[in-house]
C-alpha positions in Angstrom: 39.1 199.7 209.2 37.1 198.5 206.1 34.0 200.6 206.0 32.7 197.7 203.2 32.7 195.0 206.6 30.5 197.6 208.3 28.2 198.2 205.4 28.0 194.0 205.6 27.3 193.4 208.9 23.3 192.8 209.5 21.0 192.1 212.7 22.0 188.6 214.2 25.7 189.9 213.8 27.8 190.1 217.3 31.5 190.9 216.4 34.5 191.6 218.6 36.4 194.7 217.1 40.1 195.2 218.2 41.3 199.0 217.4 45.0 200.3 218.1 44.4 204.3 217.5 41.8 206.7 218.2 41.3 207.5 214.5 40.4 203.7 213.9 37.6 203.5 216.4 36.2 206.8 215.8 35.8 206.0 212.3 34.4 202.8 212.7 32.0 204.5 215.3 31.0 207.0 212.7 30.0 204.0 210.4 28.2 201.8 212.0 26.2 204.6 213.7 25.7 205.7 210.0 24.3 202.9 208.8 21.9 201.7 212.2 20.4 205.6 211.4 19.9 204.8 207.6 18.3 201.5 208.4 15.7 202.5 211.0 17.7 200.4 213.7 17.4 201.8 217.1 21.7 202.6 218.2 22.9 202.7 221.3 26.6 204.0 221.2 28.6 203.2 224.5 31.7 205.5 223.9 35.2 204.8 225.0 35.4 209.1 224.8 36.5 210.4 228.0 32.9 212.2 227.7 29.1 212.0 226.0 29.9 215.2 224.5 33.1 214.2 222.8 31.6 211.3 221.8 29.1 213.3 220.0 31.2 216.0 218.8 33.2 212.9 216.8 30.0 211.3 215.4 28.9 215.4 214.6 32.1 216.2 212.9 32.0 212.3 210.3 28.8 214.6 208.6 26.0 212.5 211.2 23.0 214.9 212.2 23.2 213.8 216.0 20.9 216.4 217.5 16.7 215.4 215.5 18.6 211.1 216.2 19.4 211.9 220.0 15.6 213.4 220.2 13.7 211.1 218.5 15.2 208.3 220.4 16.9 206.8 217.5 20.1 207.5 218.9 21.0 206.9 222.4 24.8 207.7 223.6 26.7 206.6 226.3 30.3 206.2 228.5 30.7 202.5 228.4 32.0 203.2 232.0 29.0 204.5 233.0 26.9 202.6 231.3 28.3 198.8 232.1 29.5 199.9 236.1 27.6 200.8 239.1 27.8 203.5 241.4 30.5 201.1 243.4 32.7 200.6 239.8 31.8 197.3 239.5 30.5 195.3 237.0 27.8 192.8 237.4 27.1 190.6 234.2 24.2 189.0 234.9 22.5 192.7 235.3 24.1 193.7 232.0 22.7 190.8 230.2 19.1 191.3 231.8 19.5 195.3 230.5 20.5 194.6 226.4 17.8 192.0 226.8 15.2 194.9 228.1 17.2 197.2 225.3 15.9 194.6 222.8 12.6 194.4 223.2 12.2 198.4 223.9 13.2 198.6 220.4 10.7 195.9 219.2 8.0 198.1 221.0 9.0 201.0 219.6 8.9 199.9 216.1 12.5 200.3 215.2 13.7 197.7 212.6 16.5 196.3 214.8 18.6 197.3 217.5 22.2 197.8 216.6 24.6 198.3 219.7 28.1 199.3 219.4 29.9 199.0 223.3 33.4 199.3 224.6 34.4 197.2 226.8 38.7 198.1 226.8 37.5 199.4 230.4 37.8 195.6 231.4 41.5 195.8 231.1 42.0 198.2 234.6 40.6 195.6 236.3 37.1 196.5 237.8 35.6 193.8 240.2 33.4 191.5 238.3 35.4 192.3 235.1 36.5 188.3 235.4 33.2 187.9 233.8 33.4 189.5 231.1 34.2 186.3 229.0 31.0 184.4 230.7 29.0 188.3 229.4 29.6 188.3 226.1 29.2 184.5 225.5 25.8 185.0 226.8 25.1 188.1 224.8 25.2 185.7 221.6 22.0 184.6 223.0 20.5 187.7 223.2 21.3 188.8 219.5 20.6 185.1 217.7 17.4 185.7 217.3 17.9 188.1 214.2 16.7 191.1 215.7 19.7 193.1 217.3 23.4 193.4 216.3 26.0 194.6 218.6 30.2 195.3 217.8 32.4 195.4 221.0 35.0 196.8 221.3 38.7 196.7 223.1 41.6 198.7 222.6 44.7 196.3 222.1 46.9 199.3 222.8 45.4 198.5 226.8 44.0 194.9 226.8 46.4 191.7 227.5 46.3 189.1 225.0 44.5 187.2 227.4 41.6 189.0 228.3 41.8 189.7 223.3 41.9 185.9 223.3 38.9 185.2 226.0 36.7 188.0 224.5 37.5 186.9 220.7 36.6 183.3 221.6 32.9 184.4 223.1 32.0 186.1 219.1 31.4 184.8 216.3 33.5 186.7 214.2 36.7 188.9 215.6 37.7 191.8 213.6 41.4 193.6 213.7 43.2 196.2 211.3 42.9 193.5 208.6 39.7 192.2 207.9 40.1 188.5 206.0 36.7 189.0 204.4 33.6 191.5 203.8 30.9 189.3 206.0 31.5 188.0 209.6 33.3 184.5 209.6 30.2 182.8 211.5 26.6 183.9 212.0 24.0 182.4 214.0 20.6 182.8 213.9 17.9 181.0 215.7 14.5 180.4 213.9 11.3 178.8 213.9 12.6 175.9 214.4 16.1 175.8 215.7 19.2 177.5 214.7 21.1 178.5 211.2 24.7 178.3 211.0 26.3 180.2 207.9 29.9 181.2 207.0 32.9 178.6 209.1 33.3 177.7 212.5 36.3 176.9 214.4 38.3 177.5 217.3 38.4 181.1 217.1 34.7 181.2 217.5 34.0 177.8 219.3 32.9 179.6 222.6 29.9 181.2 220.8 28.5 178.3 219.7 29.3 176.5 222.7 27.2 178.7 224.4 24.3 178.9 222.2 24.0 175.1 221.1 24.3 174.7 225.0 21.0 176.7 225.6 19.6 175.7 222.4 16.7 173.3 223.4 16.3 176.2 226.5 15.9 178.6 224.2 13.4 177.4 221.2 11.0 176.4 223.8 8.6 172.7 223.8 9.4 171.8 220.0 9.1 168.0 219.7 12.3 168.6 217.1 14.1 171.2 216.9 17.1 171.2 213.5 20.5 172.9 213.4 20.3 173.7 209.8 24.2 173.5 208.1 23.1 174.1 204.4 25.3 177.4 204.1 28.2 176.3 206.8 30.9 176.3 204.5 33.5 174.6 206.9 33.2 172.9 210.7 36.2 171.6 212.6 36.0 168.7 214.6 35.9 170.4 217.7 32.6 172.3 216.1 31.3 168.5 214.7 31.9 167.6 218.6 29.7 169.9 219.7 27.0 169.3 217.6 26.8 165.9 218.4 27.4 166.7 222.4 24.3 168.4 222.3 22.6 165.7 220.2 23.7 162.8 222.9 21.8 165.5 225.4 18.9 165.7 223.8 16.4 163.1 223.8 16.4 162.4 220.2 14.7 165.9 219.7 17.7 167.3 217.6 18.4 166.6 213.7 21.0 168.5 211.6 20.2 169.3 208.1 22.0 170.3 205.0 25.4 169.7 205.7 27.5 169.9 203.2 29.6 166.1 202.3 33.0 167.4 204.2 30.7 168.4 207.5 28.6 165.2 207.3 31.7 162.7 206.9 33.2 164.6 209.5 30.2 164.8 212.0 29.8 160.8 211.5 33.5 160.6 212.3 33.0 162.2 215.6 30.0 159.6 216.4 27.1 161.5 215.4 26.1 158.5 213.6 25.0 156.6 217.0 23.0 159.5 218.1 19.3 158.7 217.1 17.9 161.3 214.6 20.6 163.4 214.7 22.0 162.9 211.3 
């Protein structure tokens, strides 16, 4: 694990983080909790430990005072069983979504300076019902955190989880981490804004589901705006399936979408894939 990722990861961020020992994800818990404390961010740490106290004694014993966090309400800590399953061991997304949602703006009422959740999910592996949806959950979860405000890092244990439930789950983030980190920043990050959304970093297949999902909801989401831009000043590189996308949701949008910034490579390759006959949208 590269503590210098976690020091650059920042609200807006939602990142899928593979770990194949113990000693891996308890340091990258020991992090990121670190650093949500030091920034006034409100964490809530849903622990793959086989107990809450475990879970603390870890964070306890990388040098973090749990005990003044957990009473101030700064810190709030979890099982990730308990925490995403009912009573019944089942797992309903859509209830999920609506509770990081709530989690989000308790933490705006609060005061806190972000909301930073760190959640493992390996549980999905055994098979819970409604653990099929845990692709559709954490596409939608890039909705709840594009707004800047919140920042979440999930978590599966690729010692347990197939390669299809790691390639599902790494398709529905932005960025996917694993022992080797390629860079210090998230590959793509998304933020919505005033007036539409910001795309920064590259997009591709590995994160095509993300976007999918948030250019799909994207009109939804930023409300009655006559216009609403996808700006691509700082989107250093877009596939064609990403340039097909863009322009998918421009065809759906009654001339309310424009894309601005793009760099030469983007725009050629966005007028390649017909976004030149869509009105406005270049």
């Amino acid at each position: 694990m590269d503590p210098m990722l976690v020091e650059g990861l920042r609200p807006g961020d939602h990142v899928c983080w593979t770990y194949a020992t113990d000693a891996e994800r308890r340091r990258l818990a020991a992090a990121y909790v670190r650093c949500g404390l030091r920034d006034h961010h409100r964490v809530v740490h849903l622990a793959a430990a086989p107990g809450r106290d475990e879970a603390l004694a870890d964070l306890a014993a990388a040098g973090i005072d749990v005990a003044p966090a957990l009473r101030r309400g700064d810190l709030q800590v979890l099982i990730a069983t308990d925490a995403y399953l009912d009573d019944s061991g089942a797992f309903d997304a859509e209830r999920t979504h609506h509770q990081w949602t709530e989690a989000v703006r308790s933490a705006r009422r609060d005061g806190y300076a972000g909301l930073r959740a760190l959640g493992d999910l390996t549980w999905a592996a055994a098979g819970a019902p409604g653990a099929d949806r845990i692709g559709w959950f954490e596409r939608q979860l890039n909705r709840v955190f594009a707004d800047g405000y919140g920042m979440a890092v999930c978590t599966y244990d690729r010692r347990v989880c197939s390669r299809t439930l790691l390639s599902d789950v790494a398709r529905a983030h932005p960025c996917t981490v694993t022992a080797d980190p390629a860079g210090r920043e998230p590959l793509l990050r998304m933020i919505r804004n005033a007036t539409g959304l910001r795309l920064s970093g590259e997009a591709d297949l590995s994160n095509r589901d993300s976007l999918a999902t948030l250019l799909g909801h994207l009109l939804e989401d930023t409300g009655t705006r006559p216009v609403v831009t996808i700006d691509l000043a700082d989107l250093r590189f877009a596939d064609a399936s990403t340039c097909e996308l863009i322009v998918h949701t421009g065809r759906n949008a009654d001339g309310r979408l424009r894309t601005i910034g793009a760099r030469p490579q983007v725009q050629r390759l966005l007028t390649l894939v017909g976004g030149a006959l869509v009105p406005g949208l270049l």
